[in-house]
Biotite code that builds the C-alpha atoms (Angstrom):
import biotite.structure as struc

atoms = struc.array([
    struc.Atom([117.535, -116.783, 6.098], chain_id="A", res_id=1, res_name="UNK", atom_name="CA", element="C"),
    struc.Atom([114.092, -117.742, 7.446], chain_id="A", res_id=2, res_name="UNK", atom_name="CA", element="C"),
    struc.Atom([112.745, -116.351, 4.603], chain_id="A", res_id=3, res_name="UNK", atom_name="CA", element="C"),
    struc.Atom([114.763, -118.230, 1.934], chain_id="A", res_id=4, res_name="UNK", atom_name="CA", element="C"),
    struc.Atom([114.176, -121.536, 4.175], chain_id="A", res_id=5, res_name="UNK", atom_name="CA", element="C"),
    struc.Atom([110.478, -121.001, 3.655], chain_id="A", res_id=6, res_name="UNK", atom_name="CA", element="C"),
    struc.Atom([110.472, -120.067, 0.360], chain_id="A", res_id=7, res_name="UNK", atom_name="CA", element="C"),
    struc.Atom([112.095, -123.063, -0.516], chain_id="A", res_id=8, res_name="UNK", atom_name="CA", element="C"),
    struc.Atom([110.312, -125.204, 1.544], chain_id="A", res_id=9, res_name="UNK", atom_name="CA", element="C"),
    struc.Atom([107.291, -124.172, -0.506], chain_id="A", res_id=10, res_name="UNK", atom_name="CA", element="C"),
    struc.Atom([108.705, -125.017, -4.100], chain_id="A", res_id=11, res_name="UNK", atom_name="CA", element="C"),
    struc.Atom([110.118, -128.077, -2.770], chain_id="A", res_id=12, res_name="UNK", atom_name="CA", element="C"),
    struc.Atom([106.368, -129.350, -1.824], chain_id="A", res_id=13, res_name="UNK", atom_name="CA", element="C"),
    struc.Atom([104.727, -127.379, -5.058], chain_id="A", res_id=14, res_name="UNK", atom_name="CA", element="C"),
    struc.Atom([107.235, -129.376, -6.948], chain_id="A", res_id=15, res_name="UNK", atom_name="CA", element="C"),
    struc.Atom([106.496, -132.633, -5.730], chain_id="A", res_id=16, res_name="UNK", atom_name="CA", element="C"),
    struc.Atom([103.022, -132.030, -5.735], chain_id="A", res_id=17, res_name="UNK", atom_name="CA", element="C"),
    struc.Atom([102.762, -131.403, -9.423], chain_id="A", res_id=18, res_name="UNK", atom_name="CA", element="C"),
    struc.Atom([105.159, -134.380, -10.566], chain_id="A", res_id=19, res_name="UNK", atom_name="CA", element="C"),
    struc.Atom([103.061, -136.493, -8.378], chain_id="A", res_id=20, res_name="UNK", atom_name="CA", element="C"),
    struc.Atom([99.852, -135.272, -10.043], chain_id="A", res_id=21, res_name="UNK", atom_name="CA", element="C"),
    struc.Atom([101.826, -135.492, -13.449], chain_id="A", res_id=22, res_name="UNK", atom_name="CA", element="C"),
    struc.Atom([102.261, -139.005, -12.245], chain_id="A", res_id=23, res_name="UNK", atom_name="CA", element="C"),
    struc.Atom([98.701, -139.707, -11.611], chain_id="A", res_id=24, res_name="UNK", atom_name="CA", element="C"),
    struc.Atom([97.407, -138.193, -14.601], chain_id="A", res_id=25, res_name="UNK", atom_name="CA", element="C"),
    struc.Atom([99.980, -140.913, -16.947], chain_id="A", res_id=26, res_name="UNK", atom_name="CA", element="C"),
    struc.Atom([98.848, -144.032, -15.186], chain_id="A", res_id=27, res_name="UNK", atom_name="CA", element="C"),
    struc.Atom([95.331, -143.477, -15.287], chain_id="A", res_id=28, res_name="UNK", atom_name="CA", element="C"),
    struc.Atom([94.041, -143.887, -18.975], chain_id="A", res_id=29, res_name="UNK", atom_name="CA", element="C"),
    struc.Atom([91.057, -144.196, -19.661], chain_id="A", res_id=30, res_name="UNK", atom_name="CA", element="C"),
    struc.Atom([90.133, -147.124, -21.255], chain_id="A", res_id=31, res_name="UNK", atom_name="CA", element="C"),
    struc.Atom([87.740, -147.015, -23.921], chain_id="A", res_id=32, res_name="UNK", atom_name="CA", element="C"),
    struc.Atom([86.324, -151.189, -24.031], chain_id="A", res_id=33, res_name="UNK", atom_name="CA", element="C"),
    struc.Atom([85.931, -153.523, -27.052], chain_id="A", res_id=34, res_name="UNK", atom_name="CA", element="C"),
    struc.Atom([82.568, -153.190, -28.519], chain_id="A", res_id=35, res_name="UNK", atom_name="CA", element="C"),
    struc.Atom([82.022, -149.647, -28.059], chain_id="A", res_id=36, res_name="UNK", atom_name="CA", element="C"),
    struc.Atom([80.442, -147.813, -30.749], chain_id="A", res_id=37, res_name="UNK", atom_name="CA", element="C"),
    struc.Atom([82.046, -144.879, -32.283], chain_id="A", res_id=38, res_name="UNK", atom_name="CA", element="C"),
    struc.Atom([79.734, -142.343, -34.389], chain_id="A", res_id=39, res_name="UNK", atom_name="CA", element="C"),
    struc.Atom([81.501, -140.272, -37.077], chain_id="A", res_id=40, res_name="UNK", atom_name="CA", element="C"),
    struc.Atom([80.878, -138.061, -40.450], chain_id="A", res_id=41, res_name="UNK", atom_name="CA", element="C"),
    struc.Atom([82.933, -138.007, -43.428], chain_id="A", res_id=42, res_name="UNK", atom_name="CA", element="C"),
    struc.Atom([84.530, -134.773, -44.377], chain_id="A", res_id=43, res_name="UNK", atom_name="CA", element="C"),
    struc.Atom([85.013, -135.653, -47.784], chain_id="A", res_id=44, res_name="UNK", atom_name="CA", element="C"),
    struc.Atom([83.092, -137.515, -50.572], chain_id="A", res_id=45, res_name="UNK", atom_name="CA", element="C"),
    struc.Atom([84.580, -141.315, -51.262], chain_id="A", res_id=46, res_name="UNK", atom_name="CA", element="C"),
    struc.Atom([83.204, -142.593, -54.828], chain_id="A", res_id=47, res_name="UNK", atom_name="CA", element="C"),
    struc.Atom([84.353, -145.558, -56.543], chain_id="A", res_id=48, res_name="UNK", atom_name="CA", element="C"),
    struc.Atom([84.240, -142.560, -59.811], chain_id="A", res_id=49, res_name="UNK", atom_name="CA", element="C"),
    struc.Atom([87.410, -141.220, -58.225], chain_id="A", res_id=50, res_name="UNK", atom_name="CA", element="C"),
    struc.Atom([89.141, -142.476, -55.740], chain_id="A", res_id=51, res_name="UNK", atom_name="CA", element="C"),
    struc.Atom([91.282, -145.255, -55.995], chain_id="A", res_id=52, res_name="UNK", atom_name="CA", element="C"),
    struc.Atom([92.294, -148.532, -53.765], chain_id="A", res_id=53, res_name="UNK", atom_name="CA", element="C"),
    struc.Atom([94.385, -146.858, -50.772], chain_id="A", res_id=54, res_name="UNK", atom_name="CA", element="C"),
    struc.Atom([93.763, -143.142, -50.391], chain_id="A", res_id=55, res_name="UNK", atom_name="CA", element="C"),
    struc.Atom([93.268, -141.409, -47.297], chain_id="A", res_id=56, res_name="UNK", atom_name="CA", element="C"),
    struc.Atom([90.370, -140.491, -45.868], chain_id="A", res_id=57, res_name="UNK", atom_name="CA", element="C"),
    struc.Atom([89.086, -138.197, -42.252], chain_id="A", res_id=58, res_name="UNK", atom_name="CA", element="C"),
    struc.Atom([86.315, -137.935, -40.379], chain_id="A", res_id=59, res_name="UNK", atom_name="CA", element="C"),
    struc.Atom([84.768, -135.833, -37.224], chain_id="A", res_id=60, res_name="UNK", atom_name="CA", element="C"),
    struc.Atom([83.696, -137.597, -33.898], chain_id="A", res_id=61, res_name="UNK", atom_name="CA", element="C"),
    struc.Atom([80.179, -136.814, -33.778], chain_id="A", res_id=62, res_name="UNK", atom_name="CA", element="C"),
    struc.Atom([79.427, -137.973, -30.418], chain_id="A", res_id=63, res_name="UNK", atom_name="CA", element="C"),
    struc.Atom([81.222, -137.909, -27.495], chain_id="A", res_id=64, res_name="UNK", atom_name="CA", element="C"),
    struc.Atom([82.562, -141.021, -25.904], chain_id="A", res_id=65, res_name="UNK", atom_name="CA", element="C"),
    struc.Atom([81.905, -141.315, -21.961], chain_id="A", res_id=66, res_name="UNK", atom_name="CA", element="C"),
    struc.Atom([83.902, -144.008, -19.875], chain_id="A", res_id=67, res_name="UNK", atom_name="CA", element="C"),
    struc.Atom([82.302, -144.009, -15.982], chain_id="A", res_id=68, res_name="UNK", atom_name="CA", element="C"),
    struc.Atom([80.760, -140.217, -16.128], chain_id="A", res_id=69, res_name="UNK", atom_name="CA", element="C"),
    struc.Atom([83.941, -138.920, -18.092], chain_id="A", res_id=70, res_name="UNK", atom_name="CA", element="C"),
    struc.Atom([84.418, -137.927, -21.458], chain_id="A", res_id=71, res_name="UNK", atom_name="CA", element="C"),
    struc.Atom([87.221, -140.164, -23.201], chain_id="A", res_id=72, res_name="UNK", atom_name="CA", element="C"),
    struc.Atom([86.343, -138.968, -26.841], chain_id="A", res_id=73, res_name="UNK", atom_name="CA", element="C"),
    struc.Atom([85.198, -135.704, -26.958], chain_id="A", res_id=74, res_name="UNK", atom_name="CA", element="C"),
    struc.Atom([83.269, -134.242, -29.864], chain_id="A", res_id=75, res_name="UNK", atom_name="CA", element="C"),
    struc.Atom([85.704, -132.918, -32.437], chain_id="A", res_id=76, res_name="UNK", atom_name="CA", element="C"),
    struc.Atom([88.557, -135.593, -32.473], chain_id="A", res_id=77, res_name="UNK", atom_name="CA", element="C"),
    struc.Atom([89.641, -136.736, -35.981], chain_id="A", res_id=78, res_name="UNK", atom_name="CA", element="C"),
    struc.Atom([89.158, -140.142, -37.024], chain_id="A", res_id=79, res_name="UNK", atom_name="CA", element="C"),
    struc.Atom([91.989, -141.334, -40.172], chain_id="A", res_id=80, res_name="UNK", atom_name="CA", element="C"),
    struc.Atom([92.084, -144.295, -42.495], chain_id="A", res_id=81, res_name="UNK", atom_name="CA", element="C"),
    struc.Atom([92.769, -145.234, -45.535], chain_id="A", res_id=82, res_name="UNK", atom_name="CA", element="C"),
    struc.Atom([90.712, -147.202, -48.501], chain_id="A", res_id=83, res_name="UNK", atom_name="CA", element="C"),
    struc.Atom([92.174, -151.180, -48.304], chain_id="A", res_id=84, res_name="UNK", atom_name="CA", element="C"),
    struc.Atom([89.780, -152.033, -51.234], chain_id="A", res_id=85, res_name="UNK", atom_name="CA", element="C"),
    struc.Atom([88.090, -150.452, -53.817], chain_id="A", res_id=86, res_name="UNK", atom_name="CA", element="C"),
    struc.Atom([86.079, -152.078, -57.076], chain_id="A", res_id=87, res_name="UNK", atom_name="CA", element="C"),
    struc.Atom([83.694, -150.017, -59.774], chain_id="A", res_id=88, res_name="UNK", atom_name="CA", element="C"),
    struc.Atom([80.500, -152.065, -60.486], chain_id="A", res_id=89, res_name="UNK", atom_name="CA", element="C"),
    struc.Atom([80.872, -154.099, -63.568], chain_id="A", res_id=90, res_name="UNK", atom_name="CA", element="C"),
    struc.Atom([78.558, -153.600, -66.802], chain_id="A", res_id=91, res_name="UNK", atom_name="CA", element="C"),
    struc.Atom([75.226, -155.071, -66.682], chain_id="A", res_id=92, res_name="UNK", atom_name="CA", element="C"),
    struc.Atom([75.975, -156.900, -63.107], chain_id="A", res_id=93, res_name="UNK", atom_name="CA", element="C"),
    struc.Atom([78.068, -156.139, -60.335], chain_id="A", res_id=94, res_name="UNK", atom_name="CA", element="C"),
    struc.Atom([78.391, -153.298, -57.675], chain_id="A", res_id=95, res_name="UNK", atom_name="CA", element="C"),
    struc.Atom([80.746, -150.547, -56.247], chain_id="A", res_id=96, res_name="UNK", atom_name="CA", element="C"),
    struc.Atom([82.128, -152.001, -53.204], chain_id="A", res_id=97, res_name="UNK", atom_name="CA", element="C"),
    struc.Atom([85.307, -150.134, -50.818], chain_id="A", res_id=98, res_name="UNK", atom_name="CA", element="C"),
    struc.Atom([86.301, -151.304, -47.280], chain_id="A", res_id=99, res_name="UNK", atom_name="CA", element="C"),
    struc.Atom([86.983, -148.325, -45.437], chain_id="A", res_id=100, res_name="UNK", atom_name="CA", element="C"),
    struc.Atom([89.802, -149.284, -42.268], chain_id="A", res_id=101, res_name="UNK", atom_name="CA", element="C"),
    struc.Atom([90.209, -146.811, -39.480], chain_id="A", res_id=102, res_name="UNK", atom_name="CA", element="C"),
    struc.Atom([93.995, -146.492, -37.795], chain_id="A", res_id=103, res_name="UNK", atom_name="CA", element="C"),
    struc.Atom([94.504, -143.337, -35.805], chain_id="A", res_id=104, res_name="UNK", atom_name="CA", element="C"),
    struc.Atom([92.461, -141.059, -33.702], chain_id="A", res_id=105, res_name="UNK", atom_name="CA", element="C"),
    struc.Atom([93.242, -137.677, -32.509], chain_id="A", res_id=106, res_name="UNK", atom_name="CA", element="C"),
    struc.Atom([91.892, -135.578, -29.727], chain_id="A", res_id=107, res_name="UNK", atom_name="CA", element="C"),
    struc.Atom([91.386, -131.751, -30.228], chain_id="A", res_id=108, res_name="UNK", atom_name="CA", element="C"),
    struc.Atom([94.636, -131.521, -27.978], chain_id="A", res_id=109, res_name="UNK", atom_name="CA", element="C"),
    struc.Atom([96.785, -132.847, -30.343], chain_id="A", res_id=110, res_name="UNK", atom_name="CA", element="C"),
    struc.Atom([97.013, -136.578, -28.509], chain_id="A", res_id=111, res_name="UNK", atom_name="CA", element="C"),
    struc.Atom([96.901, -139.094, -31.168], chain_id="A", res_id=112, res_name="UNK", atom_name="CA", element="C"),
    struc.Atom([96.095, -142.657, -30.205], chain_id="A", res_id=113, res_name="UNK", atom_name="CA", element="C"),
    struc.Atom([96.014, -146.366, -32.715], chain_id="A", res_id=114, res_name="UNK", atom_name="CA", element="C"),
    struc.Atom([92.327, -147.105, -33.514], chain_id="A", res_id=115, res_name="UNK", atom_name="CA", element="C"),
    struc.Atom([91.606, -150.969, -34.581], chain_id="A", res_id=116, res_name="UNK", atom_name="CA", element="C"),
    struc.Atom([87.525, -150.644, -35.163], chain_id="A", res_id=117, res_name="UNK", atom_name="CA", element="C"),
    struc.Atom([85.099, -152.790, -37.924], chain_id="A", res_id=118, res_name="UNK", atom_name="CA", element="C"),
    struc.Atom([82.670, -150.745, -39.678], chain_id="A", res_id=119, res_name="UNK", atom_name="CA", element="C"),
    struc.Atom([79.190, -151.792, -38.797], chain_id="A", res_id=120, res_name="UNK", atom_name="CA", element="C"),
    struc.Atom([76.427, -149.406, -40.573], chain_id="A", res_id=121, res_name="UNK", atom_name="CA", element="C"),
    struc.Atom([76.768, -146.052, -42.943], chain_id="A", res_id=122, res_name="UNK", atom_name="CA", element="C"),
    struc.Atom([73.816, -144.025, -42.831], chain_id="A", res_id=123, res_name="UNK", atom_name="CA", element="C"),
    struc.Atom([73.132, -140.661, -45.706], chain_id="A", res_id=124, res_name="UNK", atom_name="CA", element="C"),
    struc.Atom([74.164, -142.185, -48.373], chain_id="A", res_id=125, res_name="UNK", atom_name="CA", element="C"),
    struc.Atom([71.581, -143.511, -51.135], chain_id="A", res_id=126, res_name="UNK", atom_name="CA", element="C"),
    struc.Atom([71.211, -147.121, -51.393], chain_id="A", res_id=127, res_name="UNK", atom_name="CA", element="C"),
    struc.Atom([74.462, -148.113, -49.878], chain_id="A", res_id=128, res_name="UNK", atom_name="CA", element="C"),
    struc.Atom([74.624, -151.006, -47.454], chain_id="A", res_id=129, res_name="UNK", atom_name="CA", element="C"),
    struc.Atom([77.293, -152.457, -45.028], chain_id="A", res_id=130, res_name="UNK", atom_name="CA", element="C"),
    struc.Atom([78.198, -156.034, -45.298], chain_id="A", res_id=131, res_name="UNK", atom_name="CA", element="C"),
    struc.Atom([79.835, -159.004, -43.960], chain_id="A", res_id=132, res_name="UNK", atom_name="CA", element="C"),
    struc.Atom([82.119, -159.453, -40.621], chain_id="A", res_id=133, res_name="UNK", atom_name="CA", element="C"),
    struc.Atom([84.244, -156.926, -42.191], chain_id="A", res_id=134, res_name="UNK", atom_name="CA", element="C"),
    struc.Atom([82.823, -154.065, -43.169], chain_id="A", res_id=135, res_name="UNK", atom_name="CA", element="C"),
    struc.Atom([82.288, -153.856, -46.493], chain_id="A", res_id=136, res_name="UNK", atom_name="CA", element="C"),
    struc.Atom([80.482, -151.411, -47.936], chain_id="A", res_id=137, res_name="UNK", atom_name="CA", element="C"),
    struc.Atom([78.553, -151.956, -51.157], chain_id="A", res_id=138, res_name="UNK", atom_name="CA", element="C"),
    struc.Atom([76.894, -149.481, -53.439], chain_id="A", res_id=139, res_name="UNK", atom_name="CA", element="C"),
    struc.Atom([73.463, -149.461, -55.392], chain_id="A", res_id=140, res_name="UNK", atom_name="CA", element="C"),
    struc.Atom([72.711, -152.679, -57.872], chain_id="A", res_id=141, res_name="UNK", atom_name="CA", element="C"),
    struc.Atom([72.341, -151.895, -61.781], chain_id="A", res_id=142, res_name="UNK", atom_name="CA", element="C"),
    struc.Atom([70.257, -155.061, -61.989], chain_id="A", res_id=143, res_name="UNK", atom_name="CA", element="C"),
    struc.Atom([66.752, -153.810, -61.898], chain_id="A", res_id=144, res_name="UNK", atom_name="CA", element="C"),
    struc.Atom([67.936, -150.647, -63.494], chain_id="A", res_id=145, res_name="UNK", atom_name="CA", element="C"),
    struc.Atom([68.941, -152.828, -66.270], chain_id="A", res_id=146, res_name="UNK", atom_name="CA", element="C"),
    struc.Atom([66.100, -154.947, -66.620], chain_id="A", res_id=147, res_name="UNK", atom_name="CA", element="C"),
    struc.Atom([63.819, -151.755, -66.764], chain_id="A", res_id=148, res_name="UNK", atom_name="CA", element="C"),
    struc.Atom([66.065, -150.055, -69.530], chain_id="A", res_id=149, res_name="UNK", atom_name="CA", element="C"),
    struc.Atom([66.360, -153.569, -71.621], chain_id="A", res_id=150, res_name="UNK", atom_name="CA", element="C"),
    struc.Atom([62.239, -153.885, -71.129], chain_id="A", res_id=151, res_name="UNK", atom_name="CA", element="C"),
    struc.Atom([61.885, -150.729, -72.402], chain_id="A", res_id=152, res_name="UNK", atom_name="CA", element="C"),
    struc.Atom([63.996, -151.282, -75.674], chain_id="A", res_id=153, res_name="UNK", atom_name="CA", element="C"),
    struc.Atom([62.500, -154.420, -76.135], chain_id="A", res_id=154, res_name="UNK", atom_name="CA", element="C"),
    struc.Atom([58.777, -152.686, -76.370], chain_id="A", res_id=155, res_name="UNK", atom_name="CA", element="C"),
    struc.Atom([59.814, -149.946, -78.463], chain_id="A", res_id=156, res_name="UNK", atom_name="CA", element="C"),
    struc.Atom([61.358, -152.260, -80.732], chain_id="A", res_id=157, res_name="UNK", atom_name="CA", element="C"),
    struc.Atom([58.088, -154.287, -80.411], chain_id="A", res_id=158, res_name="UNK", atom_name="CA", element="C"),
    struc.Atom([56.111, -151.302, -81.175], chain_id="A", res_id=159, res_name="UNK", atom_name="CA", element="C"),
    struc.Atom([57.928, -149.894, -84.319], chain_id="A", res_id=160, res_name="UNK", atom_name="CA", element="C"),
    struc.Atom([57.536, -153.906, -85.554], chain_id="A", res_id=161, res_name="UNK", atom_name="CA", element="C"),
    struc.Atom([53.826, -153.617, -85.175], chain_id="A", res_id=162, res_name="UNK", atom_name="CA", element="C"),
    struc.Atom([53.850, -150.664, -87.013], chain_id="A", res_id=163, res_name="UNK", atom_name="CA", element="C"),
    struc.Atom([56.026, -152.268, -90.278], chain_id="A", res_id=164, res_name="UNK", atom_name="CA", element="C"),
    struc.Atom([54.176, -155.557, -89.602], chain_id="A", res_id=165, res_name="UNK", atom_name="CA", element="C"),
    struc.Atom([57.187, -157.380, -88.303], chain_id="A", res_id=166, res_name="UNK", atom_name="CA", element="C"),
    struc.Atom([56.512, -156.766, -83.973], chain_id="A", res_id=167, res_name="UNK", atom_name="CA", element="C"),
    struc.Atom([58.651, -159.933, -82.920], chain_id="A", res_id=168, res_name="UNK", atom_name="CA", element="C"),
    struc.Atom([61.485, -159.070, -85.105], chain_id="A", res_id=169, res_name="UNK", atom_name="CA", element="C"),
    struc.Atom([61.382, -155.233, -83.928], chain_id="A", res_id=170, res_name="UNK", atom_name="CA", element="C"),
    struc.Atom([60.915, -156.938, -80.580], chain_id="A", res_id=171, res_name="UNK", atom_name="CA", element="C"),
    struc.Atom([64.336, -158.413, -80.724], chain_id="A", res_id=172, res_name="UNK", atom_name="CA", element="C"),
    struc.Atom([66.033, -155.561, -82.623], chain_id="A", res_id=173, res_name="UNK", atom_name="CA", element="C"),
    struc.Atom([64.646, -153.176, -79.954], chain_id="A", res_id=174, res_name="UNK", atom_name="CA", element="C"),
    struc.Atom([66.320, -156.032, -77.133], chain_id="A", res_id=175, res_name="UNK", atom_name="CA", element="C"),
    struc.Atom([69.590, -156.546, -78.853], chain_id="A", res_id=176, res_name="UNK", atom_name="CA", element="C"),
    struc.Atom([70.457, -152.827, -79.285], chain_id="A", res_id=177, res_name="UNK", atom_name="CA", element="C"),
    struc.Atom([69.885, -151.961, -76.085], chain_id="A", res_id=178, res_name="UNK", atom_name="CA", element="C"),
    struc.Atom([71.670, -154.559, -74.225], chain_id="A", res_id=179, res_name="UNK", atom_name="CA", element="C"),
    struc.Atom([74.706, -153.390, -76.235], chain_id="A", res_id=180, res_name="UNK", atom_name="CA", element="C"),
    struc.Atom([74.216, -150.113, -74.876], chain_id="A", res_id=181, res_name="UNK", atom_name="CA", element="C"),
    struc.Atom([73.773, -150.591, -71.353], chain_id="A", res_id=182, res_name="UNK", atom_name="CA", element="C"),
    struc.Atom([76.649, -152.849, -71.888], chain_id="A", res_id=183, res_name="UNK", atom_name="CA", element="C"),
    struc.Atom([78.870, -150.120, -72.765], chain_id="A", res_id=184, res_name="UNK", atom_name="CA", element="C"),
    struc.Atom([78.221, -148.154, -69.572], chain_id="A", res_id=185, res_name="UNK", atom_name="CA", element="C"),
    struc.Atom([79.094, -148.987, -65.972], chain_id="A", res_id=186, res_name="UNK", atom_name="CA", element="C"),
    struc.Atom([76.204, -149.317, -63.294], chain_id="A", res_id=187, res_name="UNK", atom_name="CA", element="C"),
    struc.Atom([75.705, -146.875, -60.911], chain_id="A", res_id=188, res_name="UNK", atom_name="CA", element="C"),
    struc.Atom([78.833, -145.828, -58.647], chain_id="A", res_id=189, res_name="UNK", atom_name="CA", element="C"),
    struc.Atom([79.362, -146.436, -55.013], chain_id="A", res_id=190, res_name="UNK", atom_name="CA", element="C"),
    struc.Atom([79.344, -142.488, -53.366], chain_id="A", res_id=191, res_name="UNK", atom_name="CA", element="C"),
    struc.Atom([79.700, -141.953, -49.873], chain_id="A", res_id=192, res_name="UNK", atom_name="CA", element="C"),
    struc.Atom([78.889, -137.960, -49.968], chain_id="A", res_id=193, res_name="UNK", atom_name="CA", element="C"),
    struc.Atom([80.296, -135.462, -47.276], chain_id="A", res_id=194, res_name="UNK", atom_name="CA", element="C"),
    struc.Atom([78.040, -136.048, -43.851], chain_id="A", res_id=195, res_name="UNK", atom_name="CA", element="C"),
    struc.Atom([77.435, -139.971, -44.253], chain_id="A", res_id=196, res_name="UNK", atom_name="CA", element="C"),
    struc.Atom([77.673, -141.396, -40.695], chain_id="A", res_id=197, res_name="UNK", atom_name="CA", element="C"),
    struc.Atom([79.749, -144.397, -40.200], chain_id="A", res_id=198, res_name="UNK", atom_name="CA", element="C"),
    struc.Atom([79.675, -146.245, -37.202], chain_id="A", res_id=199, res_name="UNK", atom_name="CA", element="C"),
    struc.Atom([82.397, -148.311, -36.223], chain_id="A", res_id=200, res_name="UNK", atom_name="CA", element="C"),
    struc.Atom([83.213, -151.157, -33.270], chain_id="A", res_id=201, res_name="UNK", atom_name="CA", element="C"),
    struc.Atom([86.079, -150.974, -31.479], chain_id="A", res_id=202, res_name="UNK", atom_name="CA", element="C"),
    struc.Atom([87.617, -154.315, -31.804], chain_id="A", res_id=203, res_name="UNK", atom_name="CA", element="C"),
    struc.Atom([90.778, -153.652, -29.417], chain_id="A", res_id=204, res_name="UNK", atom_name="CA", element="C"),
    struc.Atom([90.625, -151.655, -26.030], chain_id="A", res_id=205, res_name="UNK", atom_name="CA", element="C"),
    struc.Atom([91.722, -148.201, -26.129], chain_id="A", res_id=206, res_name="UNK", atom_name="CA", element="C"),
    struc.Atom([93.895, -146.366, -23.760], chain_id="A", res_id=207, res_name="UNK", atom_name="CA", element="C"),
    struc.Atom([93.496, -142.629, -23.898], chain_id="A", res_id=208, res_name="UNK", atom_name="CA", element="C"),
    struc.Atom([95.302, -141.026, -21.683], chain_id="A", res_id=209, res_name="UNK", atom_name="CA", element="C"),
    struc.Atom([94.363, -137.618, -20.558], chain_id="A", res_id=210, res_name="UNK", atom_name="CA", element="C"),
    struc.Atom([96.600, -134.358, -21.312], chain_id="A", res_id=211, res_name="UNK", atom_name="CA", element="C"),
    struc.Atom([99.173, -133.726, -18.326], chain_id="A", res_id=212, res_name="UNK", atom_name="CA", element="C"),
    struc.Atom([99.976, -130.616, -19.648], chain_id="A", res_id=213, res_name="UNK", atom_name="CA", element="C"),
    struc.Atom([96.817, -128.771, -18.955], chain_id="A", res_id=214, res_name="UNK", atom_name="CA", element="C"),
    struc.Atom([96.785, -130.225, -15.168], chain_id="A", res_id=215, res_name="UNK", atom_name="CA", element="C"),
    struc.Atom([100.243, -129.115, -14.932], chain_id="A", res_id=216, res_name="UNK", atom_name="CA", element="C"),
    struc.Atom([99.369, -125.660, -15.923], chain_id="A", res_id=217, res_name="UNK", atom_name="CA", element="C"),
    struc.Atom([96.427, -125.915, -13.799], chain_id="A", res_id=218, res_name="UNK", atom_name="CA", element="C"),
    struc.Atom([98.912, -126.444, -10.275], chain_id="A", res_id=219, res_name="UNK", atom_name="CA", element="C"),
    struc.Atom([101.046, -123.709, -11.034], chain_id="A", res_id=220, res_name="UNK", atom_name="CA", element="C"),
    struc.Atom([101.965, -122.663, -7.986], chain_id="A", res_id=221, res_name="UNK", atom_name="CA", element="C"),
    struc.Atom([103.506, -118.934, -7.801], chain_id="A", res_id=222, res_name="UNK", atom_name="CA", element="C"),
    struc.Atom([105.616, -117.298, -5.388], chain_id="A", res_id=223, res_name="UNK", atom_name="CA", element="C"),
    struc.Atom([106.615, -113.650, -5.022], chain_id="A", res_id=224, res_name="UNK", atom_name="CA", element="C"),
    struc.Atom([109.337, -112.932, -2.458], chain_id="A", res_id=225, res_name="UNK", atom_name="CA", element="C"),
    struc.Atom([108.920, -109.735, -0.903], chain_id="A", res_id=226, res_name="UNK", atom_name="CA", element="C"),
])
């Protein structure tokens, strides 16, 4: 009888010490502030070529998040969004533009947590720049690209007149036929290739709270009658 008293006794206090840690462990989130910086890497390439106006995208925390000496965000967690806006650059103006929004991040445990963040800078990807209080990122201008190929025609045709003995009107030839063929093409596409970095701002606090399962594993507390 002693025996079975004790033996209870003992699960009795292992059980209330483990759904008072369980206890602890769900009201003490960690809150990651407003204005912290969160550094990730595309895992897949987003081009204004292919994708269209709404399709998913994922990317890897690169750095780890620390709130007061603890990791909130560790290495490893996947960031999702989707693409809210998407536009090719135009012919002879005009530039490849998408606004990439973040909604959900998920620890390597599994936890998943709402993620309200503004995109602040992309870094890895040629000639692509982040703009405006929203995030919107914009690809590389076809103006000066434009202007070179034009110049060009318009010398050639110049050149080929000097030779006949007619240089302004192969001038203009030169000119009009190439504007009509850069004005069949787009400009250059937007491409954010696998790797580019985008930093985002949290706009809205987030609560992670830590996995209860692994501390409740970690109290186990075994008991072997004899």
């Amino acid at each position: 009888m002693v025996k079975h008293a004790l033996l209870a006794l003992v699960l009795a206090t292992a059980s209330f010490s483990l759904t008072h840690a369980e206890t602890l462990v769900q009201a003490d989130p960690l809150s990651v502030p407003a204005g912290t910086l969160i550094h990730c890497r595309i895992t897949e390439t987003l081009t204004t070529k292919l994708n269209l106006q709404g399709d998913a995208f994922t990317m890897n925390l690169a750095e780890p998040v620390s709130i007061n000496g603890r990791v909130a965000l560790p290495v490893g967690s996947t960031v999702a969004g989707h693409i809210t806006r998407l536009e090719r650059p135009g012919r002879i103006k005009g530039v490849g533009r998408m606004h990439l929004t973040v909604e959900q991040i998920t620890l390597p445990n599994g936890s998943s947590f709402p993620l309200s963040a503004t995109l602040l800078t992309a870094y890895g990807a040629e000639n692509v720049k982040v703009v405006g209080n929203e995030g919107l990122v914009k690809g590389p201008s076809s103006h000066v690209p434009d202007l070179e190929e034009i110049g060009g025609g318009t010398a050639g045709g110049a050149l080929l007149g000097l030779i006949l003995g007619h240089p302004l009107v192969g001038a203009t030839v030169g000119a009009a036929a190439t504007t009509v063929d850069r004005m069949r093409r787009r400009g250059k596409d937007l491409t954010l290739p696998v790797g580019t970095q985008l930093n985002y701002e949290l706009t809205r606090e987030l609560a992670v709270t830590r996995n209860a399962s692994r501390i409740r594993a970690a109290n186990q507390v075994h008991v072997v009658a004899d």
